[in-house]
PDB file as gemmi writes it, atoms N, CA and C in Angstrom:
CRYST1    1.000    1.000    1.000  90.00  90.00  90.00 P 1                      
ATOM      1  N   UNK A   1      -3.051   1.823   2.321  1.00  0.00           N  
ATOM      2  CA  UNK A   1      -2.333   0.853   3.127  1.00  0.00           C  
ATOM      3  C   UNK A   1      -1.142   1.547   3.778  1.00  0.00           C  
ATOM      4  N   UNK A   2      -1.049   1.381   4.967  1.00  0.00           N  
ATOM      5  CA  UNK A   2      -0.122   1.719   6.002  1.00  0.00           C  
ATOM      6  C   UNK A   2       0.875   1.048   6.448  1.00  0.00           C  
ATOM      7  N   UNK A   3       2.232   0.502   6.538  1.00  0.00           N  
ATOM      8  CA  UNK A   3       2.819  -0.205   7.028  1.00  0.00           C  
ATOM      9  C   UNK A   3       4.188   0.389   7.944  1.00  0.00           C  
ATOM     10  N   UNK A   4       4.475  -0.597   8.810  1.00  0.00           N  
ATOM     11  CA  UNK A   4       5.845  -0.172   9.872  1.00  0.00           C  
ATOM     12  C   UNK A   4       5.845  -1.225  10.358  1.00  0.00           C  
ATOM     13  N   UNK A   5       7.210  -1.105  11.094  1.00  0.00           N  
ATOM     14  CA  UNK A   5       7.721  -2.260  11.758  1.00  0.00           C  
ATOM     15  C   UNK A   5       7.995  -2.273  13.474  1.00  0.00           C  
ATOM     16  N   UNK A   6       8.061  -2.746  14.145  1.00  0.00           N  
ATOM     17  CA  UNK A   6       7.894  -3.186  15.760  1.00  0.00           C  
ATOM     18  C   UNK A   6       8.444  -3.643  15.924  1.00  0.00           C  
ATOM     19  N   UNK A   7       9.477  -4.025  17.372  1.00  0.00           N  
ATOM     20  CA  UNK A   7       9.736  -4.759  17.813  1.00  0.00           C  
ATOM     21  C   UNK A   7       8.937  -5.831  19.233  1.00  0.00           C  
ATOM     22  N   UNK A   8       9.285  -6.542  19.336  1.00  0.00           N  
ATOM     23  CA  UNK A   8       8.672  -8.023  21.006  1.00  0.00           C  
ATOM     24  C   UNK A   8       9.551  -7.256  21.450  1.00  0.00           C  
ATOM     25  N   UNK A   9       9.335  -6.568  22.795  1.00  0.00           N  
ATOM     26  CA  UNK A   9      10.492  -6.310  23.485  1.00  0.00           C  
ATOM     27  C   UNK A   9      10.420  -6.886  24.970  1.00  0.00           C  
ATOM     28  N   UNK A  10       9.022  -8.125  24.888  1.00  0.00           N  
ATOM     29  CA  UNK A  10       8.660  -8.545  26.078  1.00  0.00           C  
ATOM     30  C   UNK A  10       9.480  -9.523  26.099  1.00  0.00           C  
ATOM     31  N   UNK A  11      10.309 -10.442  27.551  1.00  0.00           N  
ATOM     32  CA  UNK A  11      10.961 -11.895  27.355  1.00  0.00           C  
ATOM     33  C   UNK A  11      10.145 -12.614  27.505  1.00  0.00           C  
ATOM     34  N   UNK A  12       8.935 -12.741  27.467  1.00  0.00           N  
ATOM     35  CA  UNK A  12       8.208 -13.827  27.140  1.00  0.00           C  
ATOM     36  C   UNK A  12       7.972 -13.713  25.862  1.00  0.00           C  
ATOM     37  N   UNK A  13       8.165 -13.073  24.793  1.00  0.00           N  
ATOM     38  CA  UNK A  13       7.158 -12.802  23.796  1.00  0.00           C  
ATOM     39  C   UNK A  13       6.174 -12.332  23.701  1.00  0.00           C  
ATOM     40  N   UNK A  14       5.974 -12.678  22.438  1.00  0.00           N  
ATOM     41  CA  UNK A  14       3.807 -12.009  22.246  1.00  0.00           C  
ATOM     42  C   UNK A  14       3.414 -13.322  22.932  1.00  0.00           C  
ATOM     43  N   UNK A  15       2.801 -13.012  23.986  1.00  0.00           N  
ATOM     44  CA  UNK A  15       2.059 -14.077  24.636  1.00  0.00           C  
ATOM     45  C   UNK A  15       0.932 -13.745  25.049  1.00  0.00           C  
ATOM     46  N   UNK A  16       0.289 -14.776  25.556  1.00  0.00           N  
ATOM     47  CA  UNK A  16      -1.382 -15.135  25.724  1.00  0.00           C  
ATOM     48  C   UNK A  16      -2.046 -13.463  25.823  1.00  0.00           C  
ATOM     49  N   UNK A  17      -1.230 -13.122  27.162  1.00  0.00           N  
ATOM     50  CA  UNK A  17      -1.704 -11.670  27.839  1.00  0.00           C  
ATOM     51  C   UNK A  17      -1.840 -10.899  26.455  1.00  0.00           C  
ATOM     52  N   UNK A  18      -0.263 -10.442  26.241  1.00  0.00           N  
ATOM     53  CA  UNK A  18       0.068  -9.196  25.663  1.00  0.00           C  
ATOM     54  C   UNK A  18      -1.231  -9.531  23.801  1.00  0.00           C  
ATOM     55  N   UNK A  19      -0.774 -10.859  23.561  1.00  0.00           N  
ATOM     56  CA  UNK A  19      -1.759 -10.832  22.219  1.00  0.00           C  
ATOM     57  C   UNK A  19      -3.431 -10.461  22.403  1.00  0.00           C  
ATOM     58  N   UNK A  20      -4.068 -10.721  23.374  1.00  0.00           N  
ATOM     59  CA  UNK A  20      -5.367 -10.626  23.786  1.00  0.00           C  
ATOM     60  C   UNK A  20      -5.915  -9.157  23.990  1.00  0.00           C  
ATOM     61  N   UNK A  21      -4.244  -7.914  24.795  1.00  0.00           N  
ATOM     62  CA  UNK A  21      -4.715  -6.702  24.994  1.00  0.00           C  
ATOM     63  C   UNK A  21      -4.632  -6.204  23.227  1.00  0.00           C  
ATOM     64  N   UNK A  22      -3.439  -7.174  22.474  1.00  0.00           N  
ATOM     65  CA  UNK A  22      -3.642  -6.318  21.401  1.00  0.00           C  
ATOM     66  C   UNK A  22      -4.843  -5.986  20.586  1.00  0.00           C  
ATOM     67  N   UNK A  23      -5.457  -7.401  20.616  1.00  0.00           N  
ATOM     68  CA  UNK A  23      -6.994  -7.723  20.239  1.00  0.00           C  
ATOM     69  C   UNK A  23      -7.567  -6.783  20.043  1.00  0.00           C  
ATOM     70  N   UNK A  24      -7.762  -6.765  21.664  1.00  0.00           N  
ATOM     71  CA  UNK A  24      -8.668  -5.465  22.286  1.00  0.00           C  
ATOM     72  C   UNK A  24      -8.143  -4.070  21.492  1.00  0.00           C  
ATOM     73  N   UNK A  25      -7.563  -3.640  21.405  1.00  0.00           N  
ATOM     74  CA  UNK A  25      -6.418  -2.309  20.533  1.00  0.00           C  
ATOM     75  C   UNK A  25      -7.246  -2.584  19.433  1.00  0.00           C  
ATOM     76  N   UNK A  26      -6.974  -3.271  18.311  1.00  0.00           N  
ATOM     77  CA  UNK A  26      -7.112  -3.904  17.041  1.00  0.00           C  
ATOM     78  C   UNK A  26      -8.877  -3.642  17.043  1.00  0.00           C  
ATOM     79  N   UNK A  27      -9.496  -4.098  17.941  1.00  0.00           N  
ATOM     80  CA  UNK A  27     -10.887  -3.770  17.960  1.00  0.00           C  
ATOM     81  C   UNK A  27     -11.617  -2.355  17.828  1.00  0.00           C  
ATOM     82  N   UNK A  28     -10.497  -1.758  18.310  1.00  0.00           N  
ATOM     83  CA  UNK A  28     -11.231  -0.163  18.538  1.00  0.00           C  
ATOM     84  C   UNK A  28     -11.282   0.463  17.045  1.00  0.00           C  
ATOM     85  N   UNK A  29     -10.767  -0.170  16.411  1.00  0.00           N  
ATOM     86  CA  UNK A  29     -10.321   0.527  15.201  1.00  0.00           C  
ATOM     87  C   UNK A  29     -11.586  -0.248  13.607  1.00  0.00           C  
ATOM     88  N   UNK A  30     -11.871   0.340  12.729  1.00  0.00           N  
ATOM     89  CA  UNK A  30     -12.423   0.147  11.614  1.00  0.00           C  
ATOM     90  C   UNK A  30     -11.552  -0.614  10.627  1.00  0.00           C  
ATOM     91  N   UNK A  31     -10.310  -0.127  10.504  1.00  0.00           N  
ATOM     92  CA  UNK A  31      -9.001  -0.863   9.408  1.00  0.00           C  
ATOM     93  C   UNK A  31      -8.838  -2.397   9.678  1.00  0.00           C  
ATOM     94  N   UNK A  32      -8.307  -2.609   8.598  1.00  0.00           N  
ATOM     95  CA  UNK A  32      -7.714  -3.930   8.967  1.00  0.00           C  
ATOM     96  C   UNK A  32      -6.301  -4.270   9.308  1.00  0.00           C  
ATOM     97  N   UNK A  33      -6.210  -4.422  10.534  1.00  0.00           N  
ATOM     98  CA  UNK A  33      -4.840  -4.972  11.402  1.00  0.00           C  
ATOM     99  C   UNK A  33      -3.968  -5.954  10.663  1.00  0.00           C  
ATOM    100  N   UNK A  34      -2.670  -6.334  10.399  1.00  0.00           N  
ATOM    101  CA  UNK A  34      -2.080  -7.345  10.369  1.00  0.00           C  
ATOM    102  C   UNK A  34      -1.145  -7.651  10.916  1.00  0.00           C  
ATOM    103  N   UNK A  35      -0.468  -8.678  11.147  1.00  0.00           N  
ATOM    104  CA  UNK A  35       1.478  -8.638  11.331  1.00  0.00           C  
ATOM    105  C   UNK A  35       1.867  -9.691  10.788  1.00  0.00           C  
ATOM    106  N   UNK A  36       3.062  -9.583  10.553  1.00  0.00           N  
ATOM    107  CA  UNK A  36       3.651 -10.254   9.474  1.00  0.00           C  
ATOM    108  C   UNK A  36       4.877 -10.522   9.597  1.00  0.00           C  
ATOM    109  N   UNK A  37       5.357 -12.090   9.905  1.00  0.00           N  
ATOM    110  CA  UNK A  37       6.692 -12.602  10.360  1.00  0.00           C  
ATOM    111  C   UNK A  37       6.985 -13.695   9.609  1.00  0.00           C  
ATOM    112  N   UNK A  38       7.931 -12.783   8.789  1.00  0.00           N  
ATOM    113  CA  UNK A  38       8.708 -13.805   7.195  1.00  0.00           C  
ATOM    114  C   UNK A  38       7.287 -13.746   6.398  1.00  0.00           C  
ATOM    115  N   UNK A  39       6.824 -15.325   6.157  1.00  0.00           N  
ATOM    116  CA  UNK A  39       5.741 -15.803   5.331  1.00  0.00           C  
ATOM    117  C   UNK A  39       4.430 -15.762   6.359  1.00  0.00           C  
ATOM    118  N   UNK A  40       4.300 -15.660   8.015  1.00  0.00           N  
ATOM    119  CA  UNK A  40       3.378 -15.868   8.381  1.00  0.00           C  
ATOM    120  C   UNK A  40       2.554 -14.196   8.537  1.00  0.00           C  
ATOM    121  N   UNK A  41       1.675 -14.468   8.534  1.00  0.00           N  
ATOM    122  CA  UNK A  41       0.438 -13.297   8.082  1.00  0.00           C  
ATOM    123  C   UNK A  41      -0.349 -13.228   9.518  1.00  0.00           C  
ATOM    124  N   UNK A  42      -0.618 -12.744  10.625  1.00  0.00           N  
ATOM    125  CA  UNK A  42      -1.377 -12.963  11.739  1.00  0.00           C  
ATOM    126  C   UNK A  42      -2.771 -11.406  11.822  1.00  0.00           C  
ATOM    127  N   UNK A  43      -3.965 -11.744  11.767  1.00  0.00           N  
ATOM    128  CA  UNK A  43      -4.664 -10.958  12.133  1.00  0.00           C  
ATOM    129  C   UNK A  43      -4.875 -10.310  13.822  1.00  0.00           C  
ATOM    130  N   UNK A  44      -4.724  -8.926  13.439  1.00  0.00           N  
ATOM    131  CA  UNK A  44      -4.862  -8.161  14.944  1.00  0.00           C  
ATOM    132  C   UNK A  44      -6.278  -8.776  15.584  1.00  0.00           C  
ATOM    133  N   UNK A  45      -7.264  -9.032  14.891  1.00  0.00           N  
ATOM    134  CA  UNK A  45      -8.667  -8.989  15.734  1.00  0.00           C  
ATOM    135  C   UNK A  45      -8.713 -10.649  16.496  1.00  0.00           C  
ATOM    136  N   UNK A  46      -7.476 -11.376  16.221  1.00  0.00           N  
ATOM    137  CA  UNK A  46      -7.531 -12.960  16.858  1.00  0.00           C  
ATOM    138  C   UNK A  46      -6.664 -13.422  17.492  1.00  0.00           C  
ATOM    139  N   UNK A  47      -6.911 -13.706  18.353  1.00  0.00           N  
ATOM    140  CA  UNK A  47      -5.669 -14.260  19.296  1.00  0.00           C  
ATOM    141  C   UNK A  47      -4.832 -15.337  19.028  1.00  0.00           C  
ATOM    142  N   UNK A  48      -5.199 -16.498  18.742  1.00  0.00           N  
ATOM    143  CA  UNK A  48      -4.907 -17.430  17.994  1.00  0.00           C  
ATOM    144  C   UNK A  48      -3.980 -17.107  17.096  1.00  0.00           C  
ATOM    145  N   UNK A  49      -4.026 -16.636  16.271  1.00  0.00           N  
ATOM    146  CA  UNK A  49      -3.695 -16.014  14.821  1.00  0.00           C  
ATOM    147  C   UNK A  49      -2.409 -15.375  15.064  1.00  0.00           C  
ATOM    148  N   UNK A  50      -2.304 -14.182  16.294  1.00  0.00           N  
ATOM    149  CA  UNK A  50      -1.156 -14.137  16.926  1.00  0.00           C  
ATOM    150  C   UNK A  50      -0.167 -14.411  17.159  1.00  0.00           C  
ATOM    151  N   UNK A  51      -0.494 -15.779  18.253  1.00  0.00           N  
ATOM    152  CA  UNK A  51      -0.048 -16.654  18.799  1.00  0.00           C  
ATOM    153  C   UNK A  51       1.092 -18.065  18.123  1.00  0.00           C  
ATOM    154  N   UNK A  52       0.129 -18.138  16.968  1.00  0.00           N  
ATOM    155  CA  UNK A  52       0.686 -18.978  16.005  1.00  0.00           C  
ATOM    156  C   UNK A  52       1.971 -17.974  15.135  1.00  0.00           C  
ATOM    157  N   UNK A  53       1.938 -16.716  15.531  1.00  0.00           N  
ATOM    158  CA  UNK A  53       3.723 -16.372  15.138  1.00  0.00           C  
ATOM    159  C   UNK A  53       4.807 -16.867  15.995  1.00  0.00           C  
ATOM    160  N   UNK A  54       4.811 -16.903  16.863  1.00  0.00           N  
ATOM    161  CA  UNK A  54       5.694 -17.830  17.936  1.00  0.00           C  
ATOM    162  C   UNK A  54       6.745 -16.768  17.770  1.00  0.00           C  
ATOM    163  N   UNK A  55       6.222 -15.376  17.814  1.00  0.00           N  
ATOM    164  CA  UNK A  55       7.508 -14.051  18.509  1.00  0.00           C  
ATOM    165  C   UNK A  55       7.756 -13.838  19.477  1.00  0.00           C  
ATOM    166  N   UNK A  56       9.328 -14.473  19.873  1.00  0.00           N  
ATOM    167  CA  UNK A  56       9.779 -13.942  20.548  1.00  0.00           C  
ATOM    168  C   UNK A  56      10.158 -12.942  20.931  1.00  0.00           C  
ATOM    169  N   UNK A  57      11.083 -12.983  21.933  1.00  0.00           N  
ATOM    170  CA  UNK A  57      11.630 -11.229  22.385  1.00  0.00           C  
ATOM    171  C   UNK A  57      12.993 -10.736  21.266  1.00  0.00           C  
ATOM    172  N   UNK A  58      12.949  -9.547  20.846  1.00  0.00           N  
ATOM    173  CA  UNK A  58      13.566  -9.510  19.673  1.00  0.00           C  
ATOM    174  C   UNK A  58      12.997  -9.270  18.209  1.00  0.00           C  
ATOM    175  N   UNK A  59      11.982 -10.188  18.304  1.00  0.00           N  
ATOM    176  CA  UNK A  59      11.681 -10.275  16.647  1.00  0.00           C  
ATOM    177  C   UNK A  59      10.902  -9.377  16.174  1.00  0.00           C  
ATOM    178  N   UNK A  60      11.250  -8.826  14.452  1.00  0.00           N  
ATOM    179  CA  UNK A  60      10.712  -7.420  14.335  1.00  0.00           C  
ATOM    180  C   UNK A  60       9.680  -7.790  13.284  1.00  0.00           C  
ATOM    181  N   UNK A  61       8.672  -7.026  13.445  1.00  0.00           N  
ATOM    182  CA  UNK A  61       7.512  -7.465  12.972  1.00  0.00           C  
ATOM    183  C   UNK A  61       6.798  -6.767  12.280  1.00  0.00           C  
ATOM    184  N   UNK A  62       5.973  -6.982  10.655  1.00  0.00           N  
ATOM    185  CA  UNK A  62       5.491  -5.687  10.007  1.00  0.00           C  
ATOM    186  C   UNK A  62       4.505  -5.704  10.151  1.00  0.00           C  
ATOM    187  N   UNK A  63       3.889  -4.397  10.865  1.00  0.00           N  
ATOM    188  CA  UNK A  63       2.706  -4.435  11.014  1.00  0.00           C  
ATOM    189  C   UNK A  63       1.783  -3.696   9.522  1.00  0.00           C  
ATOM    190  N   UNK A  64       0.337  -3.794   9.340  1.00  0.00           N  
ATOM    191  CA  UNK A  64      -0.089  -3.472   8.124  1.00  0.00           C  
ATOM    192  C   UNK A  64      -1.311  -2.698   8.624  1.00  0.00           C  
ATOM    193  N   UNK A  65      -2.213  -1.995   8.433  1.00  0.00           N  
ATOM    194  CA  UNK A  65      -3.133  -1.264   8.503  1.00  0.00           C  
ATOM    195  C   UNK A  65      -3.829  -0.673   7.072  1.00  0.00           C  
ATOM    196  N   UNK A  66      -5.041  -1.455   7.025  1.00  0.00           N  
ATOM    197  CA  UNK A  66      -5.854  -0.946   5.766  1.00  0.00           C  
ATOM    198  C   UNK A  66      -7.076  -0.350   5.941  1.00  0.00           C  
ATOM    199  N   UNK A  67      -7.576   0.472   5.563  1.00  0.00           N  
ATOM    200  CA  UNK A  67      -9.266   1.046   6.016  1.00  0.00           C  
ATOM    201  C   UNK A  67      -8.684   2.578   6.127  1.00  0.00           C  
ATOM    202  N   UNK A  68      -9.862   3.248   6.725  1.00  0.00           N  
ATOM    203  CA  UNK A  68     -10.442   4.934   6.792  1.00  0.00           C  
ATOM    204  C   UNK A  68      -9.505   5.457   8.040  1.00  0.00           C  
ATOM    205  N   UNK A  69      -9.199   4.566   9.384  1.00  0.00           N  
ATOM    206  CA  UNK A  69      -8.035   4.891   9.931  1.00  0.00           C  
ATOM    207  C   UNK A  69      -7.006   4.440  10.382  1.00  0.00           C  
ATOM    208  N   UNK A  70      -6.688   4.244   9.217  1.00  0.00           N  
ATOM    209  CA  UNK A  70      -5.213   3.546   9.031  1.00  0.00           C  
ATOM    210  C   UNK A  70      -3.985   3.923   9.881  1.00  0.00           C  
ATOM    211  N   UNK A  71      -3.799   5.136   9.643  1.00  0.00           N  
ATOM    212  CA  UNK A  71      -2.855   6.188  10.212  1.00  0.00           C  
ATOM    213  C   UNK A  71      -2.762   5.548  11.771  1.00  0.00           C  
ATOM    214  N   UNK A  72      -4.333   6.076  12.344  1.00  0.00           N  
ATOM    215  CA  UNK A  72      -4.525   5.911  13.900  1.00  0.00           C  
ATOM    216  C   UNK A  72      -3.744   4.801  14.233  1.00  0.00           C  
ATOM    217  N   UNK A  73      -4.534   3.575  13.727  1.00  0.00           N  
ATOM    218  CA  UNK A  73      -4.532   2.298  14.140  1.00  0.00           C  
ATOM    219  C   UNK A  73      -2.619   1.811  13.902  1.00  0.00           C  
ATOM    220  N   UNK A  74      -2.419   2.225  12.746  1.00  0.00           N  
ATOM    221  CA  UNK A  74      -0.895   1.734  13.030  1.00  0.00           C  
ATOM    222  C   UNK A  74      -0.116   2.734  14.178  1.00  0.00           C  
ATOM    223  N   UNK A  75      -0.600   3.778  14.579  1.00  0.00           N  
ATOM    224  CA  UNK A  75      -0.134   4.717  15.518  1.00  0.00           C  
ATOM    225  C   UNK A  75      -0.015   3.884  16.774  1.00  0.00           C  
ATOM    226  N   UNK A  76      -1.480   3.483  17.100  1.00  0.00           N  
ATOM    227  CA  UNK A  76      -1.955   2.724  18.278  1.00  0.00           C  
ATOM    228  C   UNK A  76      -0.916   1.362  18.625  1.00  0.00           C  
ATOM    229  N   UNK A  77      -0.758   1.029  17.430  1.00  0.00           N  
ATOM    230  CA  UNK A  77      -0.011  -0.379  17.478  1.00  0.00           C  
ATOM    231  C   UNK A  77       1.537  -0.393  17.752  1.00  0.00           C  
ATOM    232  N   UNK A  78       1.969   0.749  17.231  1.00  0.00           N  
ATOM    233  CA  UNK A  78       3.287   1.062  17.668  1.00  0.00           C  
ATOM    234  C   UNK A  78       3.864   1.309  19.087  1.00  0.00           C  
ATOM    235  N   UNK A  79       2.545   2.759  19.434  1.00  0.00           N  
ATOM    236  CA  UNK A  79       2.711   2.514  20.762  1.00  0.00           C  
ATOM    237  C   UNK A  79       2.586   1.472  21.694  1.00  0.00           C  
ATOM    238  N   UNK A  80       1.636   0.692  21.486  1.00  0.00           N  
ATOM    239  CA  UNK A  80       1.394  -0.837  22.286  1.00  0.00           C  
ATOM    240  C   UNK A  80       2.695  -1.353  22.693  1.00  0.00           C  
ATOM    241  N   UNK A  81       3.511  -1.285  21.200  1.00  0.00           N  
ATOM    242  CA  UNK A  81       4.312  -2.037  21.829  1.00  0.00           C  
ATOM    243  C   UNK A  81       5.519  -1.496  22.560  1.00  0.00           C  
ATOM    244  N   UNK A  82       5.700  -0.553  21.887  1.00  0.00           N  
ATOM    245  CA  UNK A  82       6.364   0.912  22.878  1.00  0.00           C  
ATOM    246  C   UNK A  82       6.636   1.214  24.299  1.00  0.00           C  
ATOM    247  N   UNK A  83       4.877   1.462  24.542  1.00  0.00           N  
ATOM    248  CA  UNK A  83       4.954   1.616  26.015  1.00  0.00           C  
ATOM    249  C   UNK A  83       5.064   0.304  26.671  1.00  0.00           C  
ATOM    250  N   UNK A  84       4.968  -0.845  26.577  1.00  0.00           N  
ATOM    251  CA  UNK A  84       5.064  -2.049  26.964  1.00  0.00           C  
ATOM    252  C   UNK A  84       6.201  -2.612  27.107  1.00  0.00           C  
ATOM    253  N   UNK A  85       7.354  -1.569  26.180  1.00  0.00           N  
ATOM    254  CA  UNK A  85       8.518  -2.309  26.258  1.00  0.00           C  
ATOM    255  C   UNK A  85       9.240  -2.196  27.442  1.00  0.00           C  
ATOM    256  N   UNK A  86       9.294  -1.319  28.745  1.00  0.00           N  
ATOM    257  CA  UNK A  86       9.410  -1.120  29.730  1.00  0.00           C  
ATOM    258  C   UNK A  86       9.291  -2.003  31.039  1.00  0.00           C  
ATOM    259  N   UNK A  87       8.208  -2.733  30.467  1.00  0.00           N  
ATOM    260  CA  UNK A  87       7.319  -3.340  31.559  1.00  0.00           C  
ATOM    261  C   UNK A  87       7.214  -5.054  31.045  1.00  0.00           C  
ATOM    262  N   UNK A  88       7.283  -6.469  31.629  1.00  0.00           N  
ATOM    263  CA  UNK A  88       7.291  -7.659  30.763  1.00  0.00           C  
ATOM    264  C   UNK A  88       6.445  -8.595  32.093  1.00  0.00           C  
ATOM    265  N   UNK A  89       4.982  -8.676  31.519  1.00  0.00           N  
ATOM    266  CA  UNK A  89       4.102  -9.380  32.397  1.00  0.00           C  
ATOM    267  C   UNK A  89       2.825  -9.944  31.485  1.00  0.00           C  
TER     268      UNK A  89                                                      
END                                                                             
């Protein structure tokens, strides 16, 4: 198990868009995705699931990675939100 933390650095939040490309991210990978805000638990592979964290811009978020590439996949996820933080659409 892999874990780190992220920030929303979008002002909309994790929204419709940005949760759907994460999806897609979350898909490429074998591990199992999570994030995790306070008590809520959201799976990478669902949008929904996402969505129902209601993160805003600001809020820091733990991400989790379990499986064979763990490493990658929390790599991938960091950057997501990384390079994204630049840009808010």
């Amino acid at each position: 198990m892999t874990r780190r933390q992220v920030t929303v650095a979008w002002n909309q939040g994790l929204h419709l868009r940005r949760a759907a490309q994460l999806v897609q991210l979350a898909q490429r990978f074998h591990s199992r995705i999570s994030l995790q805000l306070g008590s809520r638990m959201a799976d990478a592979r669902s949008v929904l699931s996402l969505l129902l964290l209601s993160a805003s811009m600001g809020t820091a978020l733990d991400v989790e990675a379990i499986g064979a590439d763990e490493l990658e996949a929390i790599q991938a996820v960091q950057e997501f939100f990384r390079d994204l933080h630049r840009s808010d659409g």
